[in-house]
DSSP file (Angstrom, degrees, kcal/mol; ACC not computed):
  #  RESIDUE AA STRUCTURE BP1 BP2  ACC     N-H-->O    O-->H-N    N-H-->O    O-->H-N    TCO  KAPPA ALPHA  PHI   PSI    X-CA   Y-CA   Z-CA
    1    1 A X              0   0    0      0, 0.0     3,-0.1     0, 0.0     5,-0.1   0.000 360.0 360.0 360.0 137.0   19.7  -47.4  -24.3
    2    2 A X    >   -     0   0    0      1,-0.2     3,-1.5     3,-0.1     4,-0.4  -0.346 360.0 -71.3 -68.0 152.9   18.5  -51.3  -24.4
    3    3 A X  T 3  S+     0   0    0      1,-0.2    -1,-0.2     2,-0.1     0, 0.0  -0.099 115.8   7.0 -45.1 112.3   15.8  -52.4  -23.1
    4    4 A X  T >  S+     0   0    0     -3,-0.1     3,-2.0    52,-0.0    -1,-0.2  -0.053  92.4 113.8 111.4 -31.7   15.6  -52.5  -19.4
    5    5 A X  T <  S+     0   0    0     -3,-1.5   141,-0.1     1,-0.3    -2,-0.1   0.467  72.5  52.8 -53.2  -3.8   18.8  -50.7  -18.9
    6    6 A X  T 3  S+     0   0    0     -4,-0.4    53,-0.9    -5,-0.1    -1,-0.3   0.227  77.6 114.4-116.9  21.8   17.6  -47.9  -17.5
    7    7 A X  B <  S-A   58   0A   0     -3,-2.0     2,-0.9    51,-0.2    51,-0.2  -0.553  77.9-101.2 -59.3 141.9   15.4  -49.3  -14.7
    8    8 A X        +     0   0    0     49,-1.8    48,-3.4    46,-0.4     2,-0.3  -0.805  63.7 145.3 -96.9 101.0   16.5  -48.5  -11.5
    9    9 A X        -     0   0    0     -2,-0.9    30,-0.2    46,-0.2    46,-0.0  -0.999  51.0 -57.1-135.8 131.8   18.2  -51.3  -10.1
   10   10 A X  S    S+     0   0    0     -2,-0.3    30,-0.3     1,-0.2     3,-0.1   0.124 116.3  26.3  13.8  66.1   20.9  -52.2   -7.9
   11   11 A X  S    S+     0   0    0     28,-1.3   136,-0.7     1,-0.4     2,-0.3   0.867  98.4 126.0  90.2  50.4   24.2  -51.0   -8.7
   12   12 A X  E     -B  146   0B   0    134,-0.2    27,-2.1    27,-0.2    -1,-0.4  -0.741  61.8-117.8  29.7 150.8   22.9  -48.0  -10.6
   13   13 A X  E     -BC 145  38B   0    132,-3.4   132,-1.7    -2,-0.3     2,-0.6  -0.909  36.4-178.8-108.8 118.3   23.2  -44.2  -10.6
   14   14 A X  E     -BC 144  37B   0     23,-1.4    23,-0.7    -2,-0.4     2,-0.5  -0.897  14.1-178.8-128.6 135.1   20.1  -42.6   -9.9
   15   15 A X  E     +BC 143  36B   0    128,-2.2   127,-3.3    -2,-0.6   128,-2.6  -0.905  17.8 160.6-134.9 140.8   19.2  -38.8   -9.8
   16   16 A X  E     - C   0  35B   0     19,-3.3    19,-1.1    -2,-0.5     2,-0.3  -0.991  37.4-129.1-162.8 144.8   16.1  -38.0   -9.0
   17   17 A X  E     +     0   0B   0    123,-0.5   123,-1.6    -2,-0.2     2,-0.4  -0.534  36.3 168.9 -98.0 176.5   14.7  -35.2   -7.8
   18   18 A X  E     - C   0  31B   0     13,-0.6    13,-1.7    -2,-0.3     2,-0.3  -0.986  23.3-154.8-157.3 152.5   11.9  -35.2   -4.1
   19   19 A X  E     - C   0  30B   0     -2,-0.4   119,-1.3    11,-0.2     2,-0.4  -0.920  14.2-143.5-155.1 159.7   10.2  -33.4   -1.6
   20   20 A X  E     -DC 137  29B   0      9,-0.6     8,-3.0    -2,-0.3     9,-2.1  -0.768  20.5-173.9-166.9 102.5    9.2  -34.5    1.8
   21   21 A X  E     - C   0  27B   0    115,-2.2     2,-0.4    -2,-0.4     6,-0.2  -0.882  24.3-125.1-124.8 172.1    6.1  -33.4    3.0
   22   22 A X  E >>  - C   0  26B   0      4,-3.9     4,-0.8    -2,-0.4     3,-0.6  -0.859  42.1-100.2 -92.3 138.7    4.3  -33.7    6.5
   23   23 A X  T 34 S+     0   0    0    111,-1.3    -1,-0.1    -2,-0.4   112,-0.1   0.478 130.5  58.2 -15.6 -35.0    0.5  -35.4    6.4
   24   24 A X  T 34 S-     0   0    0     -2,-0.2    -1,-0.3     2,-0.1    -2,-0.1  -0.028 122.4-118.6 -96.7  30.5   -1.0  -32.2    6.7
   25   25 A X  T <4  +     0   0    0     -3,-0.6    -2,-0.2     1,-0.2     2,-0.1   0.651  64.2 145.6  15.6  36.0    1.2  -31.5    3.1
   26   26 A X  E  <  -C   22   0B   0     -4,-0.8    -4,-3.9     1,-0.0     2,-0.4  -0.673  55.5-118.0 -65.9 156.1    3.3  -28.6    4.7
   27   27 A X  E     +C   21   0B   0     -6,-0.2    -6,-0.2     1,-0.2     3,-0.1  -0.801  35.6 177.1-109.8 128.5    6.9  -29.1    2.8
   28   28 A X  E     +     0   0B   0     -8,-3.0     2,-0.3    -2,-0.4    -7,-0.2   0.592  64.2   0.5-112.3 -11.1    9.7  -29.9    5.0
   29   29 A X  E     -C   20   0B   0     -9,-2.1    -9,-0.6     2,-0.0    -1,-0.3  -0.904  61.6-179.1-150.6-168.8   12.3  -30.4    2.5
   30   30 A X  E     -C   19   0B   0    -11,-0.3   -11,-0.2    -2,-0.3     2,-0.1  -0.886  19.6-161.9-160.1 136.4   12.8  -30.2   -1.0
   31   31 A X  E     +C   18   0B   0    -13,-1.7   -13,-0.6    -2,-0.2     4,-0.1  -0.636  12.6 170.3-149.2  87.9   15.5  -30.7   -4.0
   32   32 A X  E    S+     0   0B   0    -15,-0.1     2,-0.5    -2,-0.1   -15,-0.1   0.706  72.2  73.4 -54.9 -16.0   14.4  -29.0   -7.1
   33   33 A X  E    S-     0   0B   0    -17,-0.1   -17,-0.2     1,-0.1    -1,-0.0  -0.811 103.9 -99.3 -81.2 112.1   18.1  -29.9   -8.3
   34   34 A X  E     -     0   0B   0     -2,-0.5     2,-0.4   -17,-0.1   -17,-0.2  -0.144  32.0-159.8 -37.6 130.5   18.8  -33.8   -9.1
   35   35 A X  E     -C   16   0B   0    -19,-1.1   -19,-3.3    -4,-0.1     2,-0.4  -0.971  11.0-152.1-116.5 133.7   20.6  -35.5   -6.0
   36   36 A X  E     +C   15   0B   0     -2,-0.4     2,-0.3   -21,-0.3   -21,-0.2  -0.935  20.8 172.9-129.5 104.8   22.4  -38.9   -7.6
   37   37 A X  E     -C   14   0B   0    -23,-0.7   -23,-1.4    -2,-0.4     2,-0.6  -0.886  40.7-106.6-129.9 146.9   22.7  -41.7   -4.7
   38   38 A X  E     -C   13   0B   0    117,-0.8     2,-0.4    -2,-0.3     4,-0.3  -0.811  40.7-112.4 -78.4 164.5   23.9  -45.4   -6.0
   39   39 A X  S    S+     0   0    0    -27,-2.1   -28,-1.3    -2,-0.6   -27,-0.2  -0.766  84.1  14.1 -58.9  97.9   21.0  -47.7   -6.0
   40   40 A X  S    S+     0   0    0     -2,-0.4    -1,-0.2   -30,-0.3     8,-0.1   0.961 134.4   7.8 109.0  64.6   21.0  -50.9   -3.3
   41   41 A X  S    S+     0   0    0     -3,-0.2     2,-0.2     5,-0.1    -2,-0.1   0.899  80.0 155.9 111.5  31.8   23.6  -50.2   -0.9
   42   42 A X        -     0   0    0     -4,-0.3   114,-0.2     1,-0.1   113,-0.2  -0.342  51.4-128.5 -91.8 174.7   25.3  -46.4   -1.2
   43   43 A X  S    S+     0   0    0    112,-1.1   113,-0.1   111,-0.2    -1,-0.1   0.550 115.2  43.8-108.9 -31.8   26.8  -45.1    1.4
   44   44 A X  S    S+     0   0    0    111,-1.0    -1,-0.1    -6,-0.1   112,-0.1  -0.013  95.0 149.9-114.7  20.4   24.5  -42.1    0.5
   45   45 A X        -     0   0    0      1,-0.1    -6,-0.1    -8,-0.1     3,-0.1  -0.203  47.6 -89.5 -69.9 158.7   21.6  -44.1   -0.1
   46   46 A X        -     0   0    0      1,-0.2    -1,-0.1    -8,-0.2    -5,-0.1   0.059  52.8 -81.1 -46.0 146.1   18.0  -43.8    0.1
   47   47 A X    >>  -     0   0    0      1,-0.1     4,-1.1    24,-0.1     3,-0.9  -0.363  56.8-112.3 -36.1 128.5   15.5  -44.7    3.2
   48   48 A X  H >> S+     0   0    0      1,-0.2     4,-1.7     2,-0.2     3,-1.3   0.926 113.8  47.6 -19.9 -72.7   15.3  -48.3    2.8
   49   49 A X  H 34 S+     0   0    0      1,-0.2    -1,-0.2    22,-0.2    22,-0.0   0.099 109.9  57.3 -76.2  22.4   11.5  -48.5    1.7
   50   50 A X  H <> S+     0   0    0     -3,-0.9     4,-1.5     2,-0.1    -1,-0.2   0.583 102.0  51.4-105.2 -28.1   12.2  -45.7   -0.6
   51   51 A X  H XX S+     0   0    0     -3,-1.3     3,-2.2    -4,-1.1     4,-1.5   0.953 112.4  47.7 -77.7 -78.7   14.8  -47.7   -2.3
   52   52 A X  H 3< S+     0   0    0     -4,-1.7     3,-0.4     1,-0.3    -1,-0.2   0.919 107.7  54.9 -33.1 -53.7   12.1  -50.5   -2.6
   53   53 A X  H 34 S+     0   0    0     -5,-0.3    -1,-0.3     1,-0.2    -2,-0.2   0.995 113.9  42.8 -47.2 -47.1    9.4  -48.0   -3.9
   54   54 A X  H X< S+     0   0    0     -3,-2.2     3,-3.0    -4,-1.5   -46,-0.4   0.604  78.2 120.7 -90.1  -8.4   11.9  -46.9   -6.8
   55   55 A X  T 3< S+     0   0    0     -4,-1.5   -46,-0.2    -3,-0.4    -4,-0.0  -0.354  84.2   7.2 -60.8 128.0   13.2  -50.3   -7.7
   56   56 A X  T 3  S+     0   0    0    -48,-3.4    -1,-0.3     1,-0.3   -47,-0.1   0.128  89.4 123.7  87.3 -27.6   12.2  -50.5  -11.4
   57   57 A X    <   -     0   0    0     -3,-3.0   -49,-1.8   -49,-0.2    -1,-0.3  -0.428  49.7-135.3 -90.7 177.6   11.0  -47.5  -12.4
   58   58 A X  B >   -A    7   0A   0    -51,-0.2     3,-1.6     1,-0.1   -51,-0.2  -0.776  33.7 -75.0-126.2 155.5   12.4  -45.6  -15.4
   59   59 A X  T 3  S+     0   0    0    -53,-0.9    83,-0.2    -2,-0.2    82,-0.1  -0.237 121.0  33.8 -50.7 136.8   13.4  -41.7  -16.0
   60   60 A X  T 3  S+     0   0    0     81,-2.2    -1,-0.2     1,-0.4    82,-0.1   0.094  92.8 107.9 128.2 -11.7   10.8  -39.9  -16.4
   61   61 A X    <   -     0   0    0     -3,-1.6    -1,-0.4     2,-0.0     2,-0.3  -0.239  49.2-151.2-100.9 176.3    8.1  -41.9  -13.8
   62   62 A X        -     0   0    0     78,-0.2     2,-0.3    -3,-0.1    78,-0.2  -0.936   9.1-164.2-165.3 149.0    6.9  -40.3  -10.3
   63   63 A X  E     -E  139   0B   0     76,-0.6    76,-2.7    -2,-0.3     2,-0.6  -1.000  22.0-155.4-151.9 109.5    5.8  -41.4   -7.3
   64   64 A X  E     +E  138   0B   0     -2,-0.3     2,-0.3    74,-0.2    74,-0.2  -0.768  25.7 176.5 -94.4 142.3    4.2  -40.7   -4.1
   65   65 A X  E     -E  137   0B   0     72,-3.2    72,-2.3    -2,-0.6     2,-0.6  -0.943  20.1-146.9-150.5 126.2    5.2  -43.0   -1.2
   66   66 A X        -     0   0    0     -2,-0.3     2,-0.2    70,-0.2    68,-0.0  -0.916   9.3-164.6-120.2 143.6    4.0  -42.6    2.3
   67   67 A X        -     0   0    0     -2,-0.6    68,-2.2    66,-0.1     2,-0.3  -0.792  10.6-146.8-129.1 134.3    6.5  -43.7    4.9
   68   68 A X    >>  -     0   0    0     -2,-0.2     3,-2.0    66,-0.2     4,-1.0  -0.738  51.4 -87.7-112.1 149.0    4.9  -44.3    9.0
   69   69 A X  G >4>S+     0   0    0     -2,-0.3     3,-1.1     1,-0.3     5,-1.1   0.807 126.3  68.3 -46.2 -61.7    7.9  -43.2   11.6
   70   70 A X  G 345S+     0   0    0      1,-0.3    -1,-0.3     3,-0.2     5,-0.0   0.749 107.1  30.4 -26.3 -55.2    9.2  -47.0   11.4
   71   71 A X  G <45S+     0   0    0     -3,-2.0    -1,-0.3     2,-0.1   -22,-0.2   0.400 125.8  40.5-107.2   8.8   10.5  -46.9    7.8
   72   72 A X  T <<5S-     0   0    0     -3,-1.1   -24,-0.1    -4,-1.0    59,-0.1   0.320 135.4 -26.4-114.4 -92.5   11.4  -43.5    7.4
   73   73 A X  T   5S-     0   0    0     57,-0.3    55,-0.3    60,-0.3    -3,-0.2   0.282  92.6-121.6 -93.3  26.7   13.3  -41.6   10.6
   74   74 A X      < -     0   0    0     -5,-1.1    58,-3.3    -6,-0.2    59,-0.5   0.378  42.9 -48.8  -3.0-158.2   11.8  -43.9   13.3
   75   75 A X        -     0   0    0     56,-0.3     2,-0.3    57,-0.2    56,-0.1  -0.510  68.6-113.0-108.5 128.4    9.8  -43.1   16.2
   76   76 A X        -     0   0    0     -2,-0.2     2,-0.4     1,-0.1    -1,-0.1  -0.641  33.0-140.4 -80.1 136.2   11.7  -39.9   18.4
   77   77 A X    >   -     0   0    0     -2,-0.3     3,-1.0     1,-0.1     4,-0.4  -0.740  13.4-146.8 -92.4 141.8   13.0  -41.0   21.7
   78   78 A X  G >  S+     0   0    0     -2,-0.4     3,-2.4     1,-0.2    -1,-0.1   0.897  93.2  74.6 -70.2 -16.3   12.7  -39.1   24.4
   79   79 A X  G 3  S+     0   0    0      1,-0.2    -1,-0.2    47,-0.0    -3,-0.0   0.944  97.2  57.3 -31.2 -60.4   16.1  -40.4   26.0
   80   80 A X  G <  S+     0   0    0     -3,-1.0    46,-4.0    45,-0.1     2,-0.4   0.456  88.4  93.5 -78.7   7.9   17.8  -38.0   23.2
   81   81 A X  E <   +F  125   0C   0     -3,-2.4     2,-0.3    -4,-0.4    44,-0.2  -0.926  56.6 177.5-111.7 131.9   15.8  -35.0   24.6
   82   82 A X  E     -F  124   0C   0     42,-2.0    42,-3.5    -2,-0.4     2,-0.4  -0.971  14.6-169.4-155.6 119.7   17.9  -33.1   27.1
   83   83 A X  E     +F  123   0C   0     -2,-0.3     2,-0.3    40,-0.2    40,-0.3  -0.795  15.9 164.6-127.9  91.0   17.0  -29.9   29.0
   84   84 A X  E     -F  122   0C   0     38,-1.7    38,-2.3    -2,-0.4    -2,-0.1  -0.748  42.1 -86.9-121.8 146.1   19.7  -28.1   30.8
   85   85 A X        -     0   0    0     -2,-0.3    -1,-0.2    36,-0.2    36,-0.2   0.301  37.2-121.7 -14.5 153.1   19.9  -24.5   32.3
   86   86 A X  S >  S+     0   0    0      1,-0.2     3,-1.3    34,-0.1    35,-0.1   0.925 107.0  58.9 -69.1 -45.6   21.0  -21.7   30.2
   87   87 A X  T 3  S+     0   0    0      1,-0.3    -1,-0.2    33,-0.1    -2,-0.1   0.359 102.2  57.6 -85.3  -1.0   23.7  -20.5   31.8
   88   88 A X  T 3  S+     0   0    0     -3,-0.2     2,-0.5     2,-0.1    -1,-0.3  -0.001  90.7  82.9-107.9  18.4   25.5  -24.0   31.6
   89   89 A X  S <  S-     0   0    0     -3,-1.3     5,-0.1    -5,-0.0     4,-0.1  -0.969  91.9-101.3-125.6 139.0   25.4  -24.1   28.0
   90   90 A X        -     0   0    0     -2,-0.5     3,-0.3     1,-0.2    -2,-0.1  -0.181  29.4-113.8 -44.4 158.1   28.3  -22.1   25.8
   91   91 A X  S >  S+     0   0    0      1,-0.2     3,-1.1     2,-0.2    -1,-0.2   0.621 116.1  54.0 -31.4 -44.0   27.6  -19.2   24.5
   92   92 A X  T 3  S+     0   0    0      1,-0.2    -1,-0.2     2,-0.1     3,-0.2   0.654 104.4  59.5 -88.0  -1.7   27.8  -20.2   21.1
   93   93 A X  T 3  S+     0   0    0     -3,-0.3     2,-0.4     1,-0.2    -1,-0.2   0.362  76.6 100.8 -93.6   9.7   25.2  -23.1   21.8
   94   94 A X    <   +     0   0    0     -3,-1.1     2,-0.3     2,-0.1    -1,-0.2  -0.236  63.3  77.4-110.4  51.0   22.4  -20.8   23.0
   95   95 A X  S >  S-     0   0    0     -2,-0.4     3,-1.8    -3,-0.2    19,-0.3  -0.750  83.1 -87.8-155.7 123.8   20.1  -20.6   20.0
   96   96 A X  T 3  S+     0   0    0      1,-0.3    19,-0.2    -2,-0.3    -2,-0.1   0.457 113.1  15.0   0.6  94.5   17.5  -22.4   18.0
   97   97 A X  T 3  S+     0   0    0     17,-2.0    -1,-0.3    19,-0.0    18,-0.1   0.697  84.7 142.5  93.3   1.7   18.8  -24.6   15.5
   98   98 A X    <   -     0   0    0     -3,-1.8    16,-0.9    -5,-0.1     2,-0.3  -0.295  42.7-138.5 -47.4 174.9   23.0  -24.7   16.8
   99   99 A X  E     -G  113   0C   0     14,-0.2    14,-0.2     2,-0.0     2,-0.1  -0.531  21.6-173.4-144.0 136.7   24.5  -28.2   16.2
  100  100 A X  E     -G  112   0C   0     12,-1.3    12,-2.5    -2,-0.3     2,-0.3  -0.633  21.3-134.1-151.8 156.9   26.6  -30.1   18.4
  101  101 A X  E     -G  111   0C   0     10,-0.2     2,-0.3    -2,-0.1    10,-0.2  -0.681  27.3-173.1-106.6 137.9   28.5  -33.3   18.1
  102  102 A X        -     0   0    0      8,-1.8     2,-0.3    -2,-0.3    -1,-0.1  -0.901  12.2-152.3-119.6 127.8   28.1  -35.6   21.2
  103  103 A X        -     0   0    0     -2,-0.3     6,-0.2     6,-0.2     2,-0.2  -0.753  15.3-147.5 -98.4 161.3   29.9  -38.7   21.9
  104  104 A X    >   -     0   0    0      4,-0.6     3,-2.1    -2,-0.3     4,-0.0  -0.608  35.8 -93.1-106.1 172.9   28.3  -41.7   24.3
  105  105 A X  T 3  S+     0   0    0      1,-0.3    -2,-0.0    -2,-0.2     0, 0.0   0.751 129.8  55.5 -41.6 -29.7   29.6  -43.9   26.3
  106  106 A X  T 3  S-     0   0    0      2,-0.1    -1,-0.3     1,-0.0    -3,-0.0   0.443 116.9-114.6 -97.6  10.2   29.8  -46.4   23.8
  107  107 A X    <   +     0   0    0     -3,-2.1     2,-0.4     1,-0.2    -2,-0.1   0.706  66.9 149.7  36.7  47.1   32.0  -43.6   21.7
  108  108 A X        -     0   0    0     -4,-0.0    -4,-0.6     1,-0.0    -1,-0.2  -0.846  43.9-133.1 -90.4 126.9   29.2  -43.6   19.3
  109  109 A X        +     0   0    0     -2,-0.4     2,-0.3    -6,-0.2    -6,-0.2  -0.283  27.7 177.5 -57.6 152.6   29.0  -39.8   17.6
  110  110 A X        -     0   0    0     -2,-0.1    -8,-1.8     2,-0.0     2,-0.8  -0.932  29.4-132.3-164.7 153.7   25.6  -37.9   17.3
  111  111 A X  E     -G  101   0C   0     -2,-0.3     2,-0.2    15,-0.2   -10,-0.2  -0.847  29.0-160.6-109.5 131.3   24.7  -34.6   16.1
  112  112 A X  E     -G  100   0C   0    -12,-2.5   -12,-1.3    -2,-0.8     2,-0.4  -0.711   3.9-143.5 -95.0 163.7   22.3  -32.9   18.8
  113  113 A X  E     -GH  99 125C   0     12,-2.5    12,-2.2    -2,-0.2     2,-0.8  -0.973  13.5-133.1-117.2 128.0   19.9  -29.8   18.1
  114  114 A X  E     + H   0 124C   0    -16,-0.9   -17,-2.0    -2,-0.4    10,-0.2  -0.611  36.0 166.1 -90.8 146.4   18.9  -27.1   20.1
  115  115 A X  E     +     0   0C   0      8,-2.8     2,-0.4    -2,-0.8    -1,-0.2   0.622  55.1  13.4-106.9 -29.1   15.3  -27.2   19.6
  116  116 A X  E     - H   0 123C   0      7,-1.3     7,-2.1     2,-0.0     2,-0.4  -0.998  48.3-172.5-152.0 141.5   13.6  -24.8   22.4
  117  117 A X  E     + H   0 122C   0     -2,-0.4     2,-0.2     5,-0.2     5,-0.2  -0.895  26.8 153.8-153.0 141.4   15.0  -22.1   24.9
  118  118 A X  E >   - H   0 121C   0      3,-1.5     3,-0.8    -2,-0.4    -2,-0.0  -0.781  48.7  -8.0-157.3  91.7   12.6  -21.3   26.9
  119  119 A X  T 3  S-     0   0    0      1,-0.3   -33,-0.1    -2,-0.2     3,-0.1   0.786 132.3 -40.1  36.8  48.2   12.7  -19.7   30.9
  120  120 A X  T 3  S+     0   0    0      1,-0.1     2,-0.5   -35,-0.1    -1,-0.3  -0.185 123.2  86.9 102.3 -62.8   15.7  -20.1   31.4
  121  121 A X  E <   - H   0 118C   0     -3,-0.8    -3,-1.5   -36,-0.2     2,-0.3  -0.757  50.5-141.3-110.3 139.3   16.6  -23.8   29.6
  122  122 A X  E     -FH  84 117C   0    -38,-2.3   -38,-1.7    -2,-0.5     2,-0.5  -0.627   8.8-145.9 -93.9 151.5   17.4  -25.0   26.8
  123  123 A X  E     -FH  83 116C   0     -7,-2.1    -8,-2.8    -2,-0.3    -7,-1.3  -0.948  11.6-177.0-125.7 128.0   16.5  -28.2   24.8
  124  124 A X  E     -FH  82 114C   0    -42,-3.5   -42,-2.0    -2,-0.5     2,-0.5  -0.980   6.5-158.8-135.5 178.4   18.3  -30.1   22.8
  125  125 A X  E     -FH  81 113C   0    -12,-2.2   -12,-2.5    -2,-0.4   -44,-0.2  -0.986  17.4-173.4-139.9 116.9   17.4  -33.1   20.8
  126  126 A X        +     0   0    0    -46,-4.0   -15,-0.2    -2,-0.5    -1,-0.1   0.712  58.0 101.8 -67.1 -20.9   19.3  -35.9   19.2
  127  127 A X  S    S-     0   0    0    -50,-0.2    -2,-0.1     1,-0.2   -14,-0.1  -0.130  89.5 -87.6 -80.5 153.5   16.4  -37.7   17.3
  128  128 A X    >   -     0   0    0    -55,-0.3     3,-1.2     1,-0.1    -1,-0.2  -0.278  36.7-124.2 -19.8 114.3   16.2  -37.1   13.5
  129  129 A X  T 3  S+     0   0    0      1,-0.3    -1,-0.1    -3,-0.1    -2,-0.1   0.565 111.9  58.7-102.8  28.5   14.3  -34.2   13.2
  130  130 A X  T >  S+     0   0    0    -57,-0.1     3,-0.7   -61,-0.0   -57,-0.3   0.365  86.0 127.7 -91.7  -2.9   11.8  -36.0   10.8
  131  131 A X  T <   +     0   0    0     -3,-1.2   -56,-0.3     1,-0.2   -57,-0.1   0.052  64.0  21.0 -27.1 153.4   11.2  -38.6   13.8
  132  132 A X  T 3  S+     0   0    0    -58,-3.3     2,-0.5     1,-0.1    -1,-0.2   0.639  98.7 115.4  67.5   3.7    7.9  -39.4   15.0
  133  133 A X    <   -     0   0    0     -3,-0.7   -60,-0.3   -59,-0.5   -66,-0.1  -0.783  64.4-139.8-133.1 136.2    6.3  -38.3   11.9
  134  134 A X        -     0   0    0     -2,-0.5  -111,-1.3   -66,-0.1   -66,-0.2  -0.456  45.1-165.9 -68.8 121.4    4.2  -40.4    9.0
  135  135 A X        -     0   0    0    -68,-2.2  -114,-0.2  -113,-0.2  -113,-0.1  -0.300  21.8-142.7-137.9  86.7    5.8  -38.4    5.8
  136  136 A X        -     0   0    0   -116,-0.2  -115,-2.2   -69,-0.1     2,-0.5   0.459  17.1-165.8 -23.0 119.4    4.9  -38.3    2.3
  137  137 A X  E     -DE  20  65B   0    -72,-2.3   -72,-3.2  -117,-0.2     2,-0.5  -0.950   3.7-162.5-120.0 148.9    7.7  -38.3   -0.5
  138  138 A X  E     - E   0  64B   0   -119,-1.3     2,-0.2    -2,-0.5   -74,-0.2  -0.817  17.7-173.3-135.0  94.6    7.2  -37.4   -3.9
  139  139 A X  E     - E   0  63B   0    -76,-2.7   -76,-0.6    -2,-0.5  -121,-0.2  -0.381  21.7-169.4 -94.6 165.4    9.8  -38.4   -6.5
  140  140 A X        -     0   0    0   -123,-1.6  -123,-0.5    -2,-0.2   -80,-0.2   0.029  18.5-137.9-146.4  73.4   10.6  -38.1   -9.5
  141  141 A X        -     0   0    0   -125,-0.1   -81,-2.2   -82,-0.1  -125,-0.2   0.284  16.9-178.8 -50.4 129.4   13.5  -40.2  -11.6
  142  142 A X        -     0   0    0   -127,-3.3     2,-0.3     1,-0.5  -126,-0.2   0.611  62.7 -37.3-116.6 -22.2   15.3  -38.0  -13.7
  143  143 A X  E     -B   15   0B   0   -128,-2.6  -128,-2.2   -84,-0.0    -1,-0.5  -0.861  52.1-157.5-178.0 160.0   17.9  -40.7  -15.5
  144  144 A X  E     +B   14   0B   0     -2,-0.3     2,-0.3  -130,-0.2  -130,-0.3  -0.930  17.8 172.3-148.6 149.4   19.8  -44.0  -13.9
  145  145 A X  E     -B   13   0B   0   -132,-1.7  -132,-3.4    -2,-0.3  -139,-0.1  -0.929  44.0 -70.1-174.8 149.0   23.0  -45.2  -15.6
  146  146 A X  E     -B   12   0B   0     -2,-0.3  -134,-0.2  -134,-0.2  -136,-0.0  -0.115  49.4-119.3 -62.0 152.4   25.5  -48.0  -14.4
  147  147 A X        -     0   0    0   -136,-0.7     2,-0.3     4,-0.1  -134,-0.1  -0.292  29.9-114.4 -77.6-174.4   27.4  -47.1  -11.6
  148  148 A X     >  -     0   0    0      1,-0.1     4,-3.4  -136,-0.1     5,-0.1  -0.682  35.8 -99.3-114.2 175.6   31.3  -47.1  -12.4
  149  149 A X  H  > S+     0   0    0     -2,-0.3     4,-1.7     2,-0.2     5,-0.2   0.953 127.9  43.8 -56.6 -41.6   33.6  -49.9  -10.4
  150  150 A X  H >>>S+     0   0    0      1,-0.2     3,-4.0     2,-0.2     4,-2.5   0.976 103.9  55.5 -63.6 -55.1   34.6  -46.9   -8.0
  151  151 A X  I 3>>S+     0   0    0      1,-0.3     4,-2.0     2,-0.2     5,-0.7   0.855 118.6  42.4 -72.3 -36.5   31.1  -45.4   -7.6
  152  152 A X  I 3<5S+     0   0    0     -4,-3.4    -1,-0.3     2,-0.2    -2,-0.2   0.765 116.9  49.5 -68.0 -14.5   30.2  -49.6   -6.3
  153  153 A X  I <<5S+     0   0    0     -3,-4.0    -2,-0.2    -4,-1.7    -1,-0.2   0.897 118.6  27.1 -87.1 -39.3   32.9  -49.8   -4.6
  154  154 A X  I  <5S-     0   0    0     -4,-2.5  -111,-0.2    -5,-0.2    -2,-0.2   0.598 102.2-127.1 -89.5  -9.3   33.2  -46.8   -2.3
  155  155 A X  I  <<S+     0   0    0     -4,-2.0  -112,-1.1    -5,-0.5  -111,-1.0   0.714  71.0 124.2  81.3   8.6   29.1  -46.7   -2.6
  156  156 A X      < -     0   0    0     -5,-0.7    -1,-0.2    -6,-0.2    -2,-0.1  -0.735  65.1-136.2-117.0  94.7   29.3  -43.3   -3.6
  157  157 A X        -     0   0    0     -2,-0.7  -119,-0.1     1,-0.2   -10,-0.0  -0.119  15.1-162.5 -53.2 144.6   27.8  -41.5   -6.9
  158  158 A X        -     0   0    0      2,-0.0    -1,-0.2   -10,-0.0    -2,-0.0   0.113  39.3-116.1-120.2  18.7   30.8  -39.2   -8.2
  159  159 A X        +     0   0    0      1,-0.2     2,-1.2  -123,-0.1     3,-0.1   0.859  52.1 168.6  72.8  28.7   28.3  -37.2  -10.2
  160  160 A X        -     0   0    0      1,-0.1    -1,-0.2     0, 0.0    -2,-0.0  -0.584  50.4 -63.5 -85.5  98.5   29.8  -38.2  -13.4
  161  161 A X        -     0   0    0     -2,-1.2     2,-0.7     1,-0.2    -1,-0.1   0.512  48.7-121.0  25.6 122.8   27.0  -37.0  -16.8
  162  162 A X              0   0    0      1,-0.1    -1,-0.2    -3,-0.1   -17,-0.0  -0.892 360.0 360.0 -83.3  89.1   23.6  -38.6  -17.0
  163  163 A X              0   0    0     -2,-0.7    -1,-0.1   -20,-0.0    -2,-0.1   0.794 360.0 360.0 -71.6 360.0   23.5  -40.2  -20.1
């Protein structure tokens, strides 16, 4: 490769592998597998200030970056916490960790979680469920390659070989 062509830059393929831990370094996610996002402005892109952490480096480099509720899932609002009897939620809705997609007034989509059931009511929660929380990422760049015309146009890595 020439110099500098594999720096992680804009308009780039990058797979890299992470995991996401909480302050106290319990792991809340992981991807021992490379995940491939374009670089600056994917559809499938990176945390803002993550993109900014990785800008430059080359395969092979690693990184801890610690992200405060603002620049990672922001700060959970309680608006999106919602507590209703049991017996007025479906059947199929009545356990820890269901999904369901809710529209707003403004016909904006959102996926809630139920999060607690508990005497009687259930909670669910729209926020992120890394909101509220300061969280440590640990990367690691496994190779970055120009993106193809589609993968810039549609913003979307298509997972094509790493040189």
């Amino acid at each position: 490769m020439k110099a500098g062509t594999d720096e992680v830059r804009a308009g780039r393929v990058v797979a890299l592998r992470y995991r996401i831990e909480a302050e106290d370094g319990t792991v809340l996610e992981r991807s021992d597998i490379p995940v491939q996002y374009v670089h600056g402005g994917g559809r499938e892109g990176l945390l803002p200030a993550l993109e900014r952490a990785l800008e430059g480096r080359r395969p092979g480099e690693t990184l801890r970056v610690v992200l405060p509720p603002e620049e990672g899932f922001g700060e959970a609002d309680p608006g999106l916490r919602v507590e209703q009897p049991i017996e007025e939620v479906p059947p199929p809705f009545r356990q820890v960790g269901a999904e369901v997609e809710m529209v707003n007034d403004r016909g904006e989509w959102r996926t809630f979680r139920v999060t607690r059931i508990a005497d009687g009511r259930v909670t669910i929660d729209g926020n992120h469920p890394l909101a509220g929380r300061t969280l440590v990422f640990h990367l690691v760049v496994d190779a970055v390659r120009e993106a193809t015309p589609e993968e810039r146009a549609e913003g979307v890595a298509r997972f094509a070989p790493m040189a």
